[in-house]
C-alpha positions in Angstrom: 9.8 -11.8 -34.6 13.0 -13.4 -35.7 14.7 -9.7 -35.8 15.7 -7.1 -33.0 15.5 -3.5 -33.7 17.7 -1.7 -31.7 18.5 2.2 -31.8 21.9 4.3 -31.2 23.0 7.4 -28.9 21.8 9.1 -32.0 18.7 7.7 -32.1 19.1 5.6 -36.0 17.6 2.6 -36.0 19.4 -0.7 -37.1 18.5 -4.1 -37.2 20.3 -7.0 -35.9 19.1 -11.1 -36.5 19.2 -11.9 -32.7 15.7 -12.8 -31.6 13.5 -9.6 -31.1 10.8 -8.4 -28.6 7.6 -8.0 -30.6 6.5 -5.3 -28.3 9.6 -3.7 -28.0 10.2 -4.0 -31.7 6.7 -2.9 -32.7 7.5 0.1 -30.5 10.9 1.4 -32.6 8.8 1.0 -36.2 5.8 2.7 -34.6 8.1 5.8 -34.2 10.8 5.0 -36.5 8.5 5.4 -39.6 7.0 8.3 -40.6 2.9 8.4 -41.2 2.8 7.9 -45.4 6.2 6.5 -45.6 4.8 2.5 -45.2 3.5 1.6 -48.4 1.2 -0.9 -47.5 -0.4 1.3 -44.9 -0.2 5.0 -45.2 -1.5 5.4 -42.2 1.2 3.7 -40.2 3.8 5.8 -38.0 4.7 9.0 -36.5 3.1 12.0 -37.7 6.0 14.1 -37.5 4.4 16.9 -39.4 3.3 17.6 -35.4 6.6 18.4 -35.5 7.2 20.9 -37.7 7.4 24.1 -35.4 9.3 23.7 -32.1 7.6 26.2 -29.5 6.1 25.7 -26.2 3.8 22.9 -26.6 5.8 20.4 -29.0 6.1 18.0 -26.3 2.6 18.1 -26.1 2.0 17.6 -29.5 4.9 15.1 -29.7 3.3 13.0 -27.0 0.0 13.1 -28.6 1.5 12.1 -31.8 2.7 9.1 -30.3 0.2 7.6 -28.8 -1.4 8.5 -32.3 1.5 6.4 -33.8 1.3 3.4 -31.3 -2.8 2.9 -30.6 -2.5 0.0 -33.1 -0.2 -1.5 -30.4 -2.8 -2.1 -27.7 -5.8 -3.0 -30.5 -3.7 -5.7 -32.0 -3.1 -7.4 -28.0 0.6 -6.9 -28.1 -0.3 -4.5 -25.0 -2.6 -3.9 -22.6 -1.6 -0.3 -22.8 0.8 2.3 -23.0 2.5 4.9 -20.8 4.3 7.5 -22.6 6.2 10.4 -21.1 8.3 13.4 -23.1 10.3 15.9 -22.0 12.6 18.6 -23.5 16.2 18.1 -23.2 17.0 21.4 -25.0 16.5 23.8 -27.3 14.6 21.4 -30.5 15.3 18.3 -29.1 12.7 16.1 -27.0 13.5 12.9 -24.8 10.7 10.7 -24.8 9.9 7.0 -23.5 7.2 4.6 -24.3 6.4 1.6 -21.6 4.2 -1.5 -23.3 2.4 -3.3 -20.6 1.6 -6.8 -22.0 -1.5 -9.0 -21.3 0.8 -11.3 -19.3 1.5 -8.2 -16.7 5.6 -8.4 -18.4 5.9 -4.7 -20.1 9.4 -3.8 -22.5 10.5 0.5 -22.6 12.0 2.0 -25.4 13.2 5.9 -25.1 14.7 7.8 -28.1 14.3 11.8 -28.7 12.8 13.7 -31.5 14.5 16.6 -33.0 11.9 19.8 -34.0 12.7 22.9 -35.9 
């Protein structure tokens, strides 16, 4: 890609015209979209309505909805697979990183948190 998406300490997304890392950027729109907000795939990006209730098992459900949100990573061949961990940072907030592994054994990590209610 001919673009870099790159995120902030407050976890907004920008993008920049130096040259990108596919994998790395198709990580940030996995997670930076929400699920129905793509027009020409609904089904594209983070189901945040996961999200909706913080409680005890949001990271759980947070985790699950990302590797909901980024399967289409490792079926397209951008990866071989992906690692993602979570962990709560504080009271509706919740840390998380995703690690691509490409075919070619290089891998690219992108971290970011989610904020539930």
């Amino acid at each position: 890609m001919n673009f870099a998406l790159v995120s902030d300490e407050n976890g907004r997304v920008s993008m920049t015209l130096e040259k990108g890392d596919p994998l790395l950027n198709a990580m940030v729109l996995s997670v930076s979209i929400s699920k129905g907000d793509w027009w020409k795939e609904p089904g594209f990006g983070l189901d945040r309505s996961r999200l909706r209730k913080d409680s005890a098992d949001a990271p759980v459900r947070l985790k699950s909805a990302l590797e909901s949100a980024s399967a289409w990573i490792v079926e397209a061949g951008l990866a071989r697979h992906m690692d993602i961990s979570v962990k709560r940072s504080g009271p509706g907030r919740i840390n998380f990183t995703m690690t691509g592994y490409r075919p070619d054994g290089g891998e690219a990590a992108y971290s970011n948190f989610v904020e539930v209610i």
